[in-house]
C-alpha positions in Angstrom: -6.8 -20.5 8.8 -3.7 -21.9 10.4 -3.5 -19.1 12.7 -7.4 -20.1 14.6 -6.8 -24.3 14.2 -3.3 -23.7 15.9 -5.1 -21.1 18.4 -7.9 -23.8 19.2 -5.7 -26.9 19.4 -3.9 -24.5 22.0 -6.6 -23.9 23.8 -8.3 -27.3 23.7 -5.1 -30.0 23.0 -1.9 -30.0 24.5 0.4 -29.8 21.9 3.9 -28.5 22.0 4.8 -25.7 19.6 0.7 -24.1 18.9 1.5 -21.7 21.1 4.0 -20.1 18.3 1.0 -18.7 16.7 0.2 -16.2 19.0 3.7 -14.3 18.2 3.3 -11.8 15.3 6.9 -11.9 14.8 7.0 -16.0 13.7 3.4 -15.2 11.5 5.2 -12.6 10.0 8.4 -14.5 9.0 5.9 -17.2 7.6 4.2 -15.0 5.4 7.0 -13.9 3.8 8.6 -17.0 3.1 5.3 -18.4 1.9 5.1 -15.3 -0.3 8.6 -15.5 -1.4 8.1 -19.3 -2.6 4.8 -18.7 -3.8 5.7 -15.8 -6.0 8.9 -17.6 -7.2 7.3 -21.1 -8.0 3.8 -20.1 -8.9 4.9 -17.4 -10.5 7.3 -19.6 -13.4 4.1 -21.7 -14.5 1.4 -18.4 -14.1 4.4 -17.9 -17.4 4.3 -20.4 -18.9 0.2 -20.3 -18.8 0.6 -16.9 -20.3 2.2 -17.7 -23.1 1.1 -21.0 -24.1 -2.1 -19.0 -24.2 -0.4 -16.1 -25.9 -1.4 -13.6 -23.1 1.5 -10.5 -24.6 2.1 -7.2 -24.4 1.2 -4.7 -27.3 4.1 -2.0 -27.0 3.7 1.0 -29.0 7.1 2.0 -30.7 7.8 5.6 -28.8 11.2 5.8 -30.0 12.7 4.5 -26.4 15.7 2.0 -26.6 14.8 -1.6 -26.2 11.2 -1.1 -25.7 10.0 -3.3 -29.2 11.6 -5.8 -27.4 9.2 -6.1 -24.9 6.4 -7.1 -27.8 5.4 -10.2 -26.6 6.1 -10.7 -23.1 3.4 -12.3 -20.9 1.5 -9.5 -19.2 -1.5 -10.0 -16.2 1.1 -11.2 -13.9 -0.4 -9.2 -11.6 -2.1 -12.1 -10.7 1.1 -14.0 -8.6 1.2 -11.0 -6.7 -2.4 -11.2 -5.6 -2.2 -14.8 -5.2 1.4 -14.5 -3.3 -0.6 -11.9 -1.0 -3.7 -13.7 0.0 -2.5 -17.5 0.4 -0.5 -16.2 3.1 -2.7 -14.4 4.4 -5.5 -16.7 4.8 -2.5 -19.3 6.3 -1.0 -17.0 8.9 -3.7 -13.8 9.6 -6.1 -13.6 12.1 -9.1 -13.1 9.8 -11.6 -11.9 12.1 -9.6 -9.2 13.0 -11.5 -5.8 11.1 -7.7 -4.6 9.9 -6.9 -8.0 8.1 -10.9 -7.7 6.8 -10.2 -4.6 5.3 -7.1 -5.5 3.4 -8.1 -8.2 2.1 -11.6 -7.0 0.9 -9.4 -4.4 -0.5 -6.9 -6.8 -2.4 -9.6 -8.4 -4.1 -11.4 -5.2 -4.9 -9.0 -3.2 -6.7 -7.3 -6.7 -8.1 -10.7 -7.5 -9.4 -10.7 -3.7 -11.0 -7.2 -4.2 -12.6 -7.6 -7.7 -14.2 -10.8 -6.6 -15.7 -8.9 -3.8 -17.6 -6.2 -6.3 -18.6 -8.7 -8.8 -19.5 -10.1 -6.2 -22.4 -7.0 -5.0 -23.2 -5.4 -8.8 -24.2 -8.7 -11.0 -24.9 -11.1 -8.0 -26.8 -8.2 -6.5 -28.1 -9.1 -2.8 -26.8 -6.0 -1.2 -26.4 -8.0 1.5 -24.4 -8.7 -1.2 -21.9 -11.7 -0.4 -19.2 -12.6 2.7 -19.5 -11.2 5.5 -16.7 -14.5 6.3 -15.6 -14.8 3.0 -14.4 -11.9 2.7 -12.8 -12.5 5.7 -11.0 -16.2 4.5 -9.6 -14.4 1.7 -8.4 -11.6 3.4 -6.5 -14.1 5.9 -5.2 -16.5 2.9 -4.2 -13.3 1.3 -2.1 -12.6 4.9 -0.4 -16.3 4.8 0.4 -15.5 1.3 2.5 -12.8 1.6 3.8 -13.8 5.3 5.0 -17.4 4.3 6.4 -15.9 1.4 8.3 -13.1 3.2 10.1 -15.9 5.5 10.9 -18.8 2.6 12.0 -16.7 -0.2 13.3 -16.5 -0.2 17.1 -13.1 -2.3 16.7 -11.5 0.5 15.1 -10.2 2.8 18.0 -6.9 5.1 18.8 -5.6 4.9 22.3 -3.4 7.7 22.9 -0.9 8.4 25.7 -1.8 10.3 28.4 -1.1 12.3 32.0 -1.3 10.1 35.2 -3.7 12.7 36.2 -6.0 12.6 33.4 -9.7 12.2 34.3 -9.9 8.9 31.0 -6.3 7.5 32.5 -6.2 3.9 32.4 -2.8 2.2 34.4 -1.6 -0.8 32.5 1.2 -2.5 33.3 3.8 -4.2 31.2 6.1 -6.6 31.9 9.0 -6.6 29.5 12.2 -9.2 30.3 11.5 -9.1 34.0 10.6 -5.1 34.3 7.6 -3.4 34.9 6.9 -0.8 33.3 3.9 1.5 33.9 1.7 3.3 31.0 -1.1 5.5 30.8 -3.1 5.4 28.1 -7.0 7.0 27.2 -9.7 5.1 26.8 -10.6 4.2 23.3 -12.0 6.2 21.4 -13.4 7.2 17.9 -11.5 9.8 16.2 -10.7 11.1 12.9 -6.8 12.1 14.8 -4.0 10.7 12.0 -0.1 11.9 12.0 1.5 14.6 10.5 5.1 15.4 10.8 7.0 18.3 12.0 3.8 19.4 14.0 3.3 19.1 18.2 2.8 15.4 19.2 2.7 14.8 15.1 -1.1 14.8 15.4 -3.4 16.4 12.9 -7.0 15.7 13.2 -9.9 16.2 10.3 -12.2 17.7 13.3 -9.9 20.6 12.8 -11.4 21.8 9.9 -14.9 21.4 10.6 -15.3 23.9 13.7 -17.8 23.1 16.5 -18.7 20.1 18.7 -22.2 19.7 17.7 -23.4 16.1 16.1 -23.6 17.4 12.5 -20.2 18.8 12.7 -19.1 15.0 14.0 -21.0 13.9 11.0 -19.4 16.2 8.6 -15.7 15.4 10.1 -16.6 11.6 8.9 -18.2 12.9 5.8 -14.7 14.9 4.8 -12.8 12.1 6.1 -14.9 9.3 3.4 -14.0 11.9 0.8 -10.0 12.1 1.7 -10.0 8.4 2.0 -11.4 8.0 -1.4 -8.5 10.9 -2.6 -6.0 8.9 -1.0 -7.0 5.6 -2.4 -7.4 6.6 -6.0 -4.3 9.1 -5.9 -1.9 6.8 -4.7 -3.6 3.9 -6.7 -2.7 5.5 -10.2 -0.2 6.9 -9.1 1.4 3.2 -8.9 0.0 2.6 -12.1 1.9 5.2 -14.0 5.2 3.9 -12.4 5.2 0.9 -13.8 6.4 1.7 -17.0 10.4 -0.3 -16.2 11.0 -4.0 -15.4 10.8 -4.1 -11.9 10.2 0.0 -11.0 7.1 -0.2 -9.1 7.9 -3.6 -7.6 11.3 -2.6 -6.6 9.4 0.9 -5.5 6.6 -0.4 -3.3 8.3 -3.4 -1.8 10.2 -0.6 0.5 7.3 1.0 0.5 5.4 -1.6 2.4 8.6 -2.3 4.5 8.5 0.5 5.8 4.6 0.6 6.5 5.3 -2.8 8.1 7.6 -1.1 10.5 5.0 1.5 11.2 2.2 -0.7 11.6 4.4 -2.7 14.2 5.2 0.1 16.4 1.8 1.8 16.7 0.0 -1.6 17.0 2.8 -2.4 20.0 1.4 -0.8 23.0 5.5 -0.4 24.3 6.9 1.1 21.4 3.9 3.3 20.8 4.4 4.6 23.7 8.1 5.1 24.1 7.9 6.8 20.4 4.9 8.8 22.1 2.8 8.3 19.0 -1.1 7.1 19.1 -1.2 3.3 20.0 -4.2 1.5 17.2 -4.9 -1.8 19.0 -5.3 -4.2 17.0 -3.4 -2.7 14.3 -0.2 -4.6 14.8 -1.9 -7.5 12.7 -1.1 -5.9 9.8 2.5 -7.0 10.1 1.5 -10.1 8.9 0.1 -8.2 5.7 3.1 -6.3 4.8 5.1 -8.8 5.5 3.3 -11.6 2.6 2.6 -8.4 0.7 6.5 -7.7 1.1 7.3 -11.2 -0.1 5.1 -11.4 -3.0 6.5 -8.1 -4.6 10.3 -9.9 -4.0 8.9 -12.9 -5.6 7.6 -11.2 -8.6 10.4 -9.3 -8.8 12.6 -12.8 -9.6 10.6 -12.7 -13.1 10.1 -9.0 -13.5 13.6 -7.5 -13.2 15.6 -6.7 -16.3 14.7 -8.5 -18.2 11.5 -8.6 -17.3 10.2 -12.5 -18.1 6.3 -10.9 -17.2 4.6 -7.5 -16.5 1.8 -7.2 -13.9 -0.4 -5.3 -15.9 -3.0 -3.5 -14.0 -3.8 -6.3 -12.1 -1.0 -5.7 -10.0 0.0 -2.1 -10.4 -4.3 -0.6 -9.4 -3.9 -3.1 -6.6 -0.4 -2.6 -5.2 -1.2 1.3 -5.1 -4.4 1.4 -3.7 -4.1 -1.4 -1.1 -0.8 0.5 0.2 -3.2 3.9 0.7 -5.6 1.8 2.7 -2.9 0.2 4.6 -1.8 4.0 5.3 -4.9 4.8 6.2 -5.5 1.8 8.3 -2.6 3.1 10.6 -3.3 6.4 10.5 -0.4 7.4 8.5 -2.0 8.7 5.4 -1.0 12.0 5.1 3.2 11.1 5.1 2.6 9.3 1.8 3.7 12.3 0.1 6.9 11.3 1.3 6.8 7.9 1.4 5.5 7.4 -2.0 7.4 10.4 -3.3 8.6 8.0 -6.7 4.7 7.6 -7.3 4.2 11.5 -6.5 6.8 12.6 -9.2 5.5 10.3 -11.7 2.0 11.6 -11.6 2.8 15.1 -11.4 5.1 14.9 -14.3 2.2 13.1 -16.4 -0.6 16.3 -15.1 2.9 18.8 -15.9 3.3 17.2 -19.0 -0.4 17.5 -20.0 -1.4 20.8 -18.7 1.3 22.4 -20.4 1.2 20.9 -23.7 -2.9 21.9 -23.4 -2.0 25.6 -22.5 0.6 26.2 -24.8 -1.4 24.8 -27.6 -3.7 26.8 -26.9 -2.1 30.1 -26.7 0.2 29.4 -29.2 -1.5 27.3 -31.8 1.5 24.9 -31.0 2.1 22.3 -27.8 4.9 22.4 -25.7 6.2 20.3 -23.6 8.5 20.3 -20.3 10.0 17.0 -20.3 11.2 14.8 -23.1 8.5 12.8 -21.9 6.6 11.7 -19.6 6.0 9.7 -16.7 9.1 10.9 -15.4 11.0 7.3 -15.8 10.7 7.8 -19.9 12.1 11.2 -20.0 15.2 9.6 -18.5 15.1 6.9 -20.8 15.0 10.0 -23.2 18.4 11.2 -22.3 19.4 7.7 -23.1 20.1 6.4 -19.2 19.9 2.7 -19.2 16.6 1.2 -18.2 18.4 -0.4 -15.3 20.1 2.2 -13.9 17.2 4.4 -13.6 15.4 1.4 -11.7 18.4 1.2 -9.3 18.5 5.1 -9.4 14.7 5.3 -8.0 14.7 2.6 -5.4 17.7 4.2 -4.3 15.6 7.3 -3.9 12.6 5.4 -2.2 15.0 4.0 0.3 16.0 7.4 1.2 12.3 8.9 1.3 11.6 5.7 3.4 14.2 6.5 5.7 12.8 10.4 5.9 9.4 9.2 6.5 10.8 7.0 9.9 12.7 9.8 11.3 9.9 11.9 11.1 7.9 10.3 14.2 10.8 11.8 16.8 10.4 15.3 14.4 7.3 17.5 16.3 
């Protein structure tokens, strides 16, 4: 909101200092301190709320060390994060700019989802909270979105660079601290082209795996590109879920997460760096630096209140949201298929859950007696197992996120 006022009084009063809003890098910095204070303020009296109201968490004894503890602490405090996210947002985003649509649609979607299973879980007592089905039809609903949009809106394009000599060459020129520099660049276009690593120009496009160039098989490459954005969304969305089992691991997690998505989202929505990098430019797309960067803040600010010990837990509120909103950021930049290694943490958690599971199932079955591979699982408990401190294995995988973060950088120069 303060983003168009500022843009009109620029455009309509002379007044020193409006002109600041056109610069993603001040809008950015905003949001984050926004977030940051927001998260940190709002987030001590969304407490105290909590547990005037008696709004605490019901902690099965597993046999871990210090988990009874826990009985009682506010939970649903998913709800600062949400609200850290989206103040700024509405404050400092262009909102009529289809990215910034999309995320926030998104934020409120799958926060909506999460509270609701909270909601049961505290008020109605139902430990089993909403039911998974439902969860599911709502992430697969989300994928459907998000999906169909990239695929219908006409502001959602890739412009990739290109020969002088191309027969679609378009010659801008840049002027960058008194040099001109001269880029060629296609027209816009509709594609279903995303990156890989380790592959020529780090380009992998769905049309691959529907052969021909007929109009079905360009409604089929949408069609299988709905479906892997609905994968995506709810893999990575649960996957986040099942890390947050620690004060502050899947805050501490996805904050670099989203830094480093920020970073992403900067240099393919900056027509200079994308091009320098050599990787497809998304205009438009660099207005999701203002996302990552409240979205950033508002994990930090939670964090004040979730680290050990944690003084709240986000519940599902936060933990459906912050997973599924960082797959359709991912996808929003065409980066979806390096989460595997960006979100490696939430990647090893869910597989040692299916690990866990499958095994037990087949063992039981052939043996008349389960088995099982870990102590147990997520992953994060089996350490806890093998009686590591709850805080060391938080600082143990952020330490590892930071180094899958770096990985996934250094992967744009690796074709």
């Amino acid at each position: 909101m303060l983003y168009h006022l500022f843009k009109f009084l620029e455009l309509h009063v002379d007044i020193p200092g409006t002109g600041m809003f056109n610069y993603l890098s001040f809008r950015a910095g905003m949001a984050i301190i926004l977030a940051l204070v927001i998260g940190m303020v709002w987030g001590k009296q969304v407490i105290r709320f909590l547990q005037r109201r008696q709004i605490g968490e019901e902690v099965r004894n597993l046999g871990l060390e210090g988990q009874m503890a826990k009985k009682g602490t506010p939970t649903m405090g998913g709800v600062i994060i949400l609200g850290a996210i989206l103040i700024p947002i509405l404050l400092f985003g262009n909102l009529t700019n289809i990215y910034t649509i999309l995320m926030i649609v998104s934020t409120l979607w799958l926060g909506f989802i999460g509270f609701l299973d909270d909601y049961i879980k505290v008020f109605r007592k139902n430990k089993d909270g909403l039911k998974g089905r439902f969860k599911i039809v709502g992430q697969v609903g989300l994928g459907i979105i998000v999906g169909t949009v990239m695929c219908a809106s006409p502001q959602i394009v890739v412009r990739e660079k290109v020969a002088p000599q191309a027969a679609n060459a378009e010659v801008i020129h840049v002027v960058e601290q008194g040099i001109t520099r001269t880029i060629f660049l296609s027209e816009g276009e509709k594609t279903t082209k995303t990156t890989i690593p380790f592959f020529k120009d780090n380009e992998f496009d769905y049309h691959w795996l529907i052969p021909g160039n007929s109009e079905a098989a360009d409604w089929l490459t949408w069609v299988l590109y709905v479906i892997a954005a609905i994968f995506i969304i709810t893999a990575v969305s649960n996957g986040a879920n099942l890390t947050d089992g620690l004060d502050g691991l899947a805050a501490g997690v996805s904050s670099v997460i989203v830094v480093t998505l920020g970073i992403l989202a900067y240099v393919g929505g900056n027509m200079i760096y994308a091009n320098y990098l050599n990787i497809m430019y998304i205009p438009g797309s660099g207005e999701l630096v203002v996302y990552a960067a409240a979205f950033a803040g508002a994990l930090l600010g939670f964090l004040w209140y979730n680290s050990y010990p944690a003084q709240v837990f986000m519940g599902d509120t936060g933990s459906l949201a912050i997973g599924g909103v960082i797959a359709v950021f991912a996808l929003l930049i065409r980066k979806e298929l390096l989460l595997p290694i960006l979100c490696g943490i939430f990647l090893m958690e869910s597989l040692s859950v299916m690990m866990q599971v499958g095994y037990f199932k087949y063992t039981r079955k052939r043996y008349g007696e389960g088995r099982r591979i870990l102590l147990m699982a997520p992953l994060h408990h089996h350490f806890q197992k093998k009686e590591h401190h709850e805080a060391k294995i938080v600082v143990r995988f952020v330490i590892i996120q930071l180094l899958l973060a770096a990985i996934t950088l250094v992967t744009l120069k690796i074709r």
